[in-house]
C-alpha positions in Angstrom: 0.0 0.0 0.0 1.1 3.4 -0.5 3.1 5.4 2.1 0.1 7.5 4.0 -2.8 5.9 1.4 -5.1 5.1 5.2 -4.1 8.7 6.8 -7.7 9.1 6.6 -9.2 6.5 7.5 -9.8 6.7 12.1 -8.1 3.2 12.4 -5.7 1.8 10.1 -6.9 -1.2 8.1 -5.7 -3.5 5.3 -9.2 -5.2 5.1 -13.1 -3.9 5.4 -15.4 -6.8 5.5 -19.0 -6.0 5.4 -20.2 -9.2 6.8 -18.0 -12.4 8.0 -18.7 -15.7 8.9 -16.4 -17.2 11.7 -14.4 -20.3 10.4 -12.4 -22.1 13.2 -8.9 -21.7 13.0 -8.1 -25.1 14.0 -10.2 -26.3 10.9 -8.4 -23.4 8.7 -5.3 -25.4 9.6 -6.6 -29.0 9.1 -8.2 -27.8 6.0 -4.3 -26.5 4.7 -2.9 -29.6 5.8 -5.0 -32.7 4.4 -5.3 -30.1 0.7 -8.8 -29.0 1.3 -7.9 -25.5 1.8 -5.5 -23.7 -1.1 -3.5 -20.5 -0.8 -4.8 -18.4 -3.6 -1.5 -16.1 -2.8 0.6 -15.3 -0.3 1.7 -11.8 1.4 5.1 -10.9 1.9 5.8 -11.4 5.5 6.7 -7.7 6.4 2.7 -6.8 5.7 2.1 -9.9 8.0 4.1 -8.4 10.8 2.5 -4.8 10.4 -0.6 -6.9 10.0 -0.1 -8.8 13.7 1.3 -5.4 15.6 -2.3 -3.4 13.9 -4.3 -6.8 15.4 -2.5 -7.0 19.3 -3.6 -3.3 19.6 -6.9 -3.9 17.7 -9.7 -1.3 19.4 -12.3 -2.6 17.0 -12.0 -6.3 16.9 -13.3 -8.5 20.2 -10.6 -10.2 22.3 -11.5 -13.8 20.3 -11.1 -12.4 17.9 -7.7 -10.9 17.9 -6.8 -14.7 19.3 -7.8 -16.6 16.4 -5.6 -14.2 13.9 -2.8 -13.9 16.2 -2.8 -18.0 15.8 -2.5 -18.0 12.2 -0.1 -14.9 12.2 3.7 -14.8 12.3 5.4 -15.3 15.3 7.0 -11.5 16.6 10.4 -11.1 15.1 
């Protein structure tokens, strides 16, 4: 993303989802590991870190739900 492209916006995000359904992230994982589940492309892993700091000091998201991404996220550096 562009250097300052979510200045605007009143809490940083990559993603706006309009309506989610909640998958559970140990069937996320099952799914990638028996081939059920494909990786339609990947992020480069400096985005993923940004992504996991933005997460852990998340005001929007609910406690579970900073949890389940911090479990499929990079570990910290």
């Amino acid at each position: 993303m562009p250097y300052n492209a979510t200045a605007f916006l009143r809490f940083e995000s990559i993603i706006q989802c309009f309506c989610m359904e909640r998958m559970s992230v140990t069937s996320l994982c099952e799914g990638f590991e028996d081939g059920r589940v494909h990786s339609a492309g990947k992020m480069p892993v400096k985005y993923l870190h940004r992504i996991r700091e933005v997460v852990t000091e998340s005001q929007l998201l609910a406690q579970c739900d900073i949890d389940d991404a911090l479990k499929v996220l990079p570990k910290e550096r």
